[in-house]
Legacy VTK file of the C-alpha trace (Angstrom):
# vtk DataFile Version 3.0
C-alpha trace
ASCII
DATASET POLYDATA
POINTS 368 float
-47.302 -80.935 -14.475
-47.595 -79.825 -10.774
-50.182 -77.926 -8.851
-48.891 -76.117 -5.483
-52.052 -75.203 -2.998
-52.335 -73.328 -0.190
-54.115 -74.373 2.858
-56.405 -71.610 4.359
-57.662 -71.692 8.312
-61.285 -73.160 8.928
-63.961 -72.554 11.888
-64.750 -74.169 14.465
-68.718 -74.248 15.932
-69.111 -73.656 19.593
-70.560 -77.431 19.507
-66.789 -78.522 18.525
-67.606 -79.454 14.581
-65.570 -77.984 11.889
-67.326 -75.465 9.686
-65.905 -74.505 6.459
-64.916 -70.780 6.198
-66.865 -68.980 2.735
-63.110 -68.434 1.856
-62.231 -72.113 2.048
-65.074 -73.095 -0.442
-63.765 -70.594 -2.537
-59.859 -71.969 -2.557
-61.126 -75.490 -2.317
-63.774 -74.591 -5.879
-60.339 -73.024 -7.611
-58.230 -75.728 -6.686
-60.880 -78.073 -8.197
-60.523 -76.039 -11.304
-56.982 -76.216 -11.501
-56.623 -80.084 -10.737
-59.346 -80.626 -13.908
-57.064 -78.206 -15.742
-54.197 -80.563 -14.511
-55.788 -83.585 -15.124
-57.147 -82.556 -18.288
-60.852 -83.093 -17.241
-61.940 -80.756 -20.007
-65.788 -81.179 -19.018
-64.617 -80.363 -15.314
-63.053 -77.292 -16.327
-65.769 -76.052 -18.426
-68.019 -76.530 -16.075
-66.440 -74.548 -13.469
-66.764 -70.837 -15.111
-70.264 -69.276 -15.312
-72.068 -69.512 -18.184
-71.974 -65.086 -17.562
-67.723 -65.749 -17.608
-65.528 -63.307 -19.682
-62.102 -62.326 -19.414
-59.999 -58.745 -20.066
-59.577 -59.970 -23.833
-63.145 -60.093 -24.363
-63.606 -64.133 -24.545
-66.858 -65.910 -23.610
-67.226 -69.397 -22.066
-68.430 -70.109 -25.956
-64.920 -68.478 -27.182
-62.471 -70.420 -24.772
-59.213 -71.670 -25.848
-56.652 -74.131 -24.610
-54.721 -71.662 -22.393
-58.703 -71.554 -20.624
-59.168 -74.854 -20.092
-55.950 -77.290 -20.798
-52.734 -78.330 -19.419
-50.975 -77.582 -22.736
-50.793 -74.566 -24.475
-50.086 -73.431 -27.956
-49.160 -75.437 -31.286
-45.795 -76.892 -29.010
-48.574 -78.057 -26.359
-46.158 -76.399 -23.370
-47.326 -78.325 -20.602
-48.280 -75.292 -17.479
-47.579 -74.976 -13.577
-50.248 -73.205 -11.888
-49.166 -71.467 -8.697
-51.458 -70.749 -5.878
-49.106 -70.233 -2.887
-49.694 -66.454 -2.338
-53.139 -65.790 -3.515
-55.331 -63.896 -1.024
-59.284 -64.539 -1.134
-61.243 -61.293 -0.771
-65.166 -62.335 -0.149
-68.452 -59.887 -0.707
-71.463 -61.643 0.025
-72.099 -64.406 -2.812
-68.729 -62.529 -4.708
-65.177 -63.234 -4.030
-61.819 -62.198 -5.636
-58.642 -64.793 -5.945
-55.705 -63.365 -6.483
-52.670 -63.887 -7.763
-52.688 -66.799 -9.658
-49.379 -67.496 -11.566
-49.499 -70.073 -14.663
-46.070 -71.081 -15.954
-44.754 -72.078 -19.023
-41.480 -72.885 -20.357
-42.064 -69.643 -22.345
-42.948 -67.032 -19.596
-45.466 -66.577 -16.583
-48.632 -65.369 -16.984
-50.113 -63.830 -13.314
-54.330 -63.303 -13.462
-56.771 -62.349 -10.664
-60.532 -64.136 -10.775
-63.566 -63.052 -9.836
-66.544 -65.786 -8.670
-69.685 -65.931 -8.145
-72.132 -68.543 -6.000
-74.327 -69.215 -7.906
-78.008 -70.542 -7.457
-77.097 -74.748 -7.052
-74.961 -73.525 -4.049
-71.367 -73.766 -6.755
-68.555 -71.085 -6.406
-67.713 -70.329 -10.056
-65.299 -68.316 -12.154
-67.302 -65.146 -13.505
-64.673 -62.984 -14.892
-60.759 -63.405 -15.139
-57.876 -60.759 -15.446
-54.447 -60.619 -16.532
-52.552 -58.608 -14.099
-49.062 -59.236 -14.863
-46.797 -61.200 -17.227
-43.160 -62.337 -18.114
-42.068 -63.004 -21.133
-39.227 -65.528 -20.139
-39.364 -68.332 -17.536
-39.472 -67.555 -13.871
-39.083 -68.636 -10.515
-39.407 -67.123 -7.048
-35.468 -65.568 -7.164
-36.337 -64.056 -10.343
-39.849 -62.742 -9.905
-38.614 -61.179 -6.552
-35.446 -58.934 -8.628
-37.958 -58.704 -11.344
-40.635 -57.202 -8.855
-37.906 -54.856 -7.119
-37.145 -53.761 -10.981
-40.268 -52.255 -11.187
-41.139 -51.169 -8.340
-37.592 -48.823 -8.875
-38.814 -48.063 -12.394
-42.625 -46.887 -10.938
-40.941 -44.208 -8.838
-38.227 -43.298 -11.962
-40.997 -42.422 -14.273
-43.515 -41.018 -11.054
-40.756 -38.782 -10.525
-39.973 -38.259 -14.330
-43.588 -37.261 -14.714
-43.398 -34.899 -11.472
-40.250 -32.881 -13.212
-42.344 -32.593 -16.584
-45.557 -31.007 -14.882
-43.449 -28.564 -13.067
-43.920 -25.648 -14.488
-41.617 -23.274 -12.934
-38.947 -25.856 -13.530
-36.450 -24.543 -16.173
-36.812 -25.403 -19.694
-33.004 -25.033 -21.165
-31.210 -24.831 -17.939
-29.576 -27.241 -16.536
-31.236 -28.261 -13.078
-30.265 -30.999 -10.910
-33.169 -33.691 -11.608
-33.305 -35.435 -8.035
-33.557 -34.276 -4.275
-32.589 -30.991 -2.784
-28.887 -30.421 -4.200
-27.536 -27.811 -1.632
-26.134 -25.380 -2.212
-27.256 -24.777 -5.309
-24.282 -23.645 -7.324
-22.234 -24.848 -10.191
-18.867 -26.526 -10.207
-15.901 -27.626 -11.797
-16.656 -25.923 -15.239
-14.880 -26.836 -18.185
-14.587 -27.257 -21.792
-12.852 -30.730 -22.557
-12.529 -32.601 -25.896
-15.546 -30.716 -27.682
-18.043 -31.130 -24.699
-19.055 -29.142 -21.563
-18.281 -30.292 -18.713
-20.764 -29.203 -15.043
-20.401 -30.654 -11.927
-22.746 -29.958 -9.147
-23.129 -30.554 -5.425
-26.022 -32.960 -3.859
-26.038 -34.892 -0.520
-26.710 -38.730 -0.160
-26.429 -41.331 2.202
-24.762 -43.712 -0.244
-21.925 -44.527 2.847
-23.970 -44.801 5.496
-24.428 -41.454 6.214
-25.343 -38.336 4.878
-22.335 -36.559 2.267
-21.722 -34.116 -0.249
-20.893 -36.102 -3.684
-20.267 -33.989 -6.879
-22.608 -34.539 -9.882
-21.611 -34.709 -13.177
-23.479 -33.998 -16.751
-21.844 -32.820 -20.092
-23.615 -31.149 -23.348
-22.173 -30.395 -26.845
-24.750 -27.373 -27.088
-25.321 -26.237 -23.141
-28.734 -27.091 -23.949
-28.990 -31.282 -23.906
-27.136 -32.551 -20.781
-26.089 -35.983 -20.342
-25.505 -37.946 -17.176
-22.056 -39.463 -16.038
-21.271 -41.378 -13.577
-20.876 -40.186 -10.000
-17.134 -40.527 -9.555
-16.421 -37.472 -6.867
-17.766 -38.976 -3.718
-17.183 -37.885 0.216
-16.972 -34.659 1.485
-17.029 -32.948 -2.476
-17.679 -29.367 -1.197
-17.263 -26.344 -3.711
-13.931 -26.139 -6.379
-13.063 -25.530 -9.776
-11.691 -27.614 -12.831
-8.734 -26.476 -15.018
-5.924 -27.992 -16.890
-2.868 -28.668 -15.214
0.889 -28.325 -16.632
0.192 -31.593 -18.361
-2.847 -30.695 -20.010
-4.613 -32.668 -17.879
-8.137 -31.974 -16.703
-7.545 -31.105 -12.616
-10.120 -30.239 -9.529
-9.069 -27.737 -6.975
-12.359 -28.344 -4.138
-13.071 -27.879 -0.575
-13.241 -31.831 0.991
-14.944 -31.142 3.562
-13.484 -31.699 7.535
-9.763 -31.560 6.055
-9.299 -28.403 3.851
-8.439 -27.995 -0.242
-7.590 -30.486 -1.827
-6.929 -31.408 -5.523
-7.940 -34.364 -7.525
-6.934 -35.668 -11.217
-8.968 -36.738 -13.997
-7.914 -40.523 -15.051
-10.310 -40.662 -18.257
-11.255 -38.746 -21.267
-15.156 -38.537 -20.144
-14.272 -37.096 -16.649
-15.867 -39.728 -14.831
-12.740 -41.758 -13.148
-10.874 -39.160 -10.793
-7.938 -39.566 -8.067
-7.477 -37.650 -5.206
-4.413 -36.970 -4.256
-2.977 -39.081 -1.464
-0.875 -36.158 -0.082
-4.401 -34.181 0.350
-5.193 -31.381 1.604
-2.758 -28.753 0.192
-4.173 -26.236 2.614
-4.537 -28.030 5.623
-6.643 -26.908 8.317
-5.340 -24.218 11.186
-3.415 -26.376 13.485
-3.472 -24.665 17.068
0.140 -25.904 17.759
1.848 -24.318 14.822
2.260 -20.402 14.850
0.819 -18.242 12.922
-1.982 -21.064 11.806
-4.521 -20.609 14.267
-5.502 -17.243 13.148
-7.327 -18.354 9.436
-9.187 -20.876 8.040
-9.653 -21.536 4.171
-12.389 -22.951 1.962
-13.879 -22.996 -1.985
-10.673 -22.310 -4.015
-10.471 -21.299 -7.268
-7.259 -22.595 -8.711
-5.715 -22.197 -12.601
-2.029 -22.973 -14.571
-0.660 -20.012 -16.247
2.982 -19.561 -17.180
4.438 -22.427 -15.620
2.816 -21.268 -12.074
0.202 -22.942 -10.339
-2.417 -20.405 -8.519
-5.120 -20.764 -6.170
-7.642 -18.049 -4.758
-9.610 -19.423 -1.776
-12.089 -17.971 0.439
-10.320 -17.415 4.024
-11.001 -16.122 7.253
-9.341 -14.976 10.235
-12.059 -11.640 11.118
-11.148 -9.756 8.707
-12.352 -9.484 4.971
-8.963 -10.727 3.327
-8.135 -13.239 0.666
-5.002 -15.285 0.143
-3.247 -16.001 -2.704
-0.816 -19.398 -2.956
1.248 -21.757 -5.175
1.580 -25.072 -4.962
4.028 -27.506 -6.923
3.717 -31.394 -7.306
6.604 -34.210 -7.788
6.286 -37.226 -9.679
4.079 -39.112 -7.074
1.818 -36.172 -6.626
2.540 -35.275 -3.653
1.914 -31.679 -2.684
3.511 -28.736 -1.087
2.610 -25.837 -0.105
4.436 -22.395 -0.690
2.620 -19.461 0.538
2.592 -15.718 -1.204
2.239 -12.652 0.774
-1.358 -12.661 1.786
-2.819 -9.976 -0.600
-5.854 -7.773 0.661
-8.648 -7.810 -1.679
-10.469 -4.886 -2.318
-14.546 -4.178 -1.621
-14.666 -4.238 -5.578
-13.522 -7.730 -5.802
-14.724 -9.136 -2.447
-17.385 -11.328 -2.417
-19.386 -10.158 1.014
-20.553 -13.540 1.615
-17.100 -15.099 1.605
-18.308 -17.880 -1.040
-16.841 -19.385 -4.203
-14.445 -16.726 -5.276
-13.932 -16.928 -9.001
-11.830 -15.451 -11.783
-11.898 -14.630 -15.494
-9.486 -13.133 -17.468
-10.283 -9.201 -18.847
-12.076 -8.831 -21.755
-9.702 -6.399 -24.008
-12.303 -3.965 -24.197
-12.585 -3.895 -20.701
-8.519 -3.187 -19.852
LINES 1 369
368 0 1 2 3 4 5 6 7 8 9 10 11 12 13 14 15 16 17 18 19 20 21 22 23 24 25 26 27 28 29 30 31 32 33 34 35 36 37 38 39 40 41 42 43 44 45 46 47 48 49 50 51 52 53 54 55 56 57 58 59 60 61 62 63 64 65 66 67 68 69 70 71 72 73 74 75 76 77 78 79 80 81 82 83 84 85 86 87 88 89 90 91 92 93 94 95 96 97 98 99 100 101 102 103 104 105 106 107 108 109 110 111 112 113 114 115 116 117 118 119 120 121 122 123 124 125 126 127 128 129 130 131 132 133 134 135 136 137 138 139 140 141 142 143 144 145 146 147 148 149 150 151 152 153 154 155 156 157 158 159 160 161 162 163 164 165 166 167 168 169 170 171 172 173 174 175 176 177 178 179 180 181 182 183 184 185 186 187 188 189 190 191 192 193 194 195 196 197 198 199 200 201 202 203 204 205 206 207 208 209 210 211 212 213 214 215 216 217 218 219 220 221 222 223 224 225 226 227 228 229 230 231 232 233 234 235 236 237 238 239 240 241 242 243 244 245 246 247 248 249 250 251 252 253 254 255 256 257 258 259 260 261 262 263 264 265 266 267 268 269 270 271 272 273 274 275 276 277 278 279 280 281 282 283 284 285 286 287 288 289 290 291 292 293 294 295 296 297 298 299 300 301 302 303 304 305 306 307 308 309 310 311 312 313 314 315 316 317 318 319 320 321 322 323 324 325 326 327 328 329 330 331 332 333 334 335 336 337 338 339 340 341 342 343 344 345 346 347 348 349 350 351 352 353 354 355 356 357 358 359 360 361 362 363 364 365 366 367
């Protein structure tokens, strides 16, 4: 058995003798009540709640069990550590509030806040106590403190939860990214693999120290229930597609962002382990030196396999409204290269007139 105090201040009269401060009666009357609880000084203990004294459970002084008034608890008699190193003493007048006081056992904690009352014969005494928090295994201060930090993260999870639920222009089948702003607010990396549906999506973060573009990640059997992966497409993830390669082998084509378009491979069936390509980007940017390069730049491809070629549409720009078409092989140690087509002119019917996140789906047969 141990009991762990804390000293509070005292005042000090203009005449130069101490004075007792009304909160240091009240931490010197509950650290009376916890040495009798210590000591086992039932009549002590007793006598130091009200005769008015109930508790949050709805006991009486006339109701009061061992975990009241003893330094054992239960049919196993755990002996208890009572803990008042951070309790702070709110006084009102002839009422005061002490708070937190932890009990220990070898079976959990057990955190309560009292509320006393001086009463006519000049005694500070317990009126009313409250549970305010519990464990339900042993703790110390390591453990409280990641336990504390636990739910504090958990209090903002479901606050948020709750916020998402009440909002009622949020969308009810959609898919909608379920945290921060997400710009730019467009889907990516679609793709049916092994008999779910695959979504990525843009959001920003400052998960490395400063602010980036990571890509998102849910699947759904149904396009209805989405679940979460893990975020595995971090830094400078800016808008792409996802297709099989000649392997069969799930493959982004994306924008990383400050070097060009760049390709990355899936290393797992659930899409959530990817590698970049070390030989990234396989459109570099313009490079003023090199002729001919200075006059476009390139961004959001769109890139597919089809009969043993490997294609890529990307947005482009050198002041007029042109696309580019290109092909691009790997080796063994995917590395890429880079074999450029004849730039093809697309026309206003295809042409997206924003110059973003050019797409494309084969004909319908009705349509040919």
């Amino acid at each position: 058995m141990s009991l762990i105090r804390r000293l509070r201040r005292v005042k000090r009269s203009t005449a130069g003798s101490i004075t007792v401060s009304v909160e240091s009666e009240v931490l010197a009357a509950m650290q009376a009540h916890v040495a009798a609880r210590m000591n086992d000084d039932v009549d002590a203990v007793v006598s130091s709640y009200s005769d008015q004294w109930t508790d949050d459970k709805g006991f009486t002084k006339r109701t009061q069990k061992d975990w009241h008034i003893a330094s054992a608890v239960g049919d196993a008699k755990l002996e208890i550590t009572i803990d008042l190193r951070t309790v702070d003493i709110l006084v009102d007048g002839d009422e005061a509030t002490f708070s937190p006081v932890r009990t220990d056992t070898a079976k959990g904690r057990t955190t309560q806040k009292h509320q006393l009352r001086k009463e006519a014969d000049g005694v500070w005494r317990i009126v009313y106590s409250q549970v305010i928090d519990w464990e339900s295994g042993p703790m110390d201060d390591a453990s409280q403190a990641r336990k504390d930090a636990i739910d504090a993260t958990a209090m903002i999870v479901r606050a948020h939860r709750e916020q998402l639920l009440n909002d009622r222009w949020r969308p009810g089948y959609h898919f909608a990214a379920p945290e921060g702003v997400a710009m730019p607010f467009d889907p990516n990396g679609a793709i049916f693999w092994q008999g779910r549906y695959h979504l990525f999506y843009i959001f920003q973060d400052k998960r490395l120290g400063k602010k980036s573009d990571h890509w998102g990640h849910v699947s759904s059997t149904d396009l209805c229930h989405w679940r979460h992966h893990p975020t595995g497409l971090v830094e400078g993830m800016y808008s792409g597609n996802c297709f099989l390669n000649e392997n069969g082998v799930p493959t982004i084509c994306y924008h990383q962002v400050g070097q060009g378009n760049a390709l990355a491979v899936a290393l797992d069936d659930n899409l959530d382990d990817w590698e970049k390509l070390a030989a990234n980007p396989i459109t570099p940017p313009p490079a003023s030196h090199a002729p001919g390069q200075e006059r476009y730049r390139s961004w959001d491809p769109f890139a597919w396999y089809e009969n043993g070629q490997k294609w890529a549409e990307v947005n482009w720009k050198d002041g007029k409204k042109e696309g580019l078409q290109l092909t691009w092989h790997e080796n063994g140690q995917k590395k890429a290269e880079v074999n450029w087509k004849n730039n093809i002119a697309l026309s206003e019917k295809y042409w997206n007139s924003k110059g973003e996140s050019v797409d494309s789906f084969e004909e319908a047969e009705s349509e040919k």
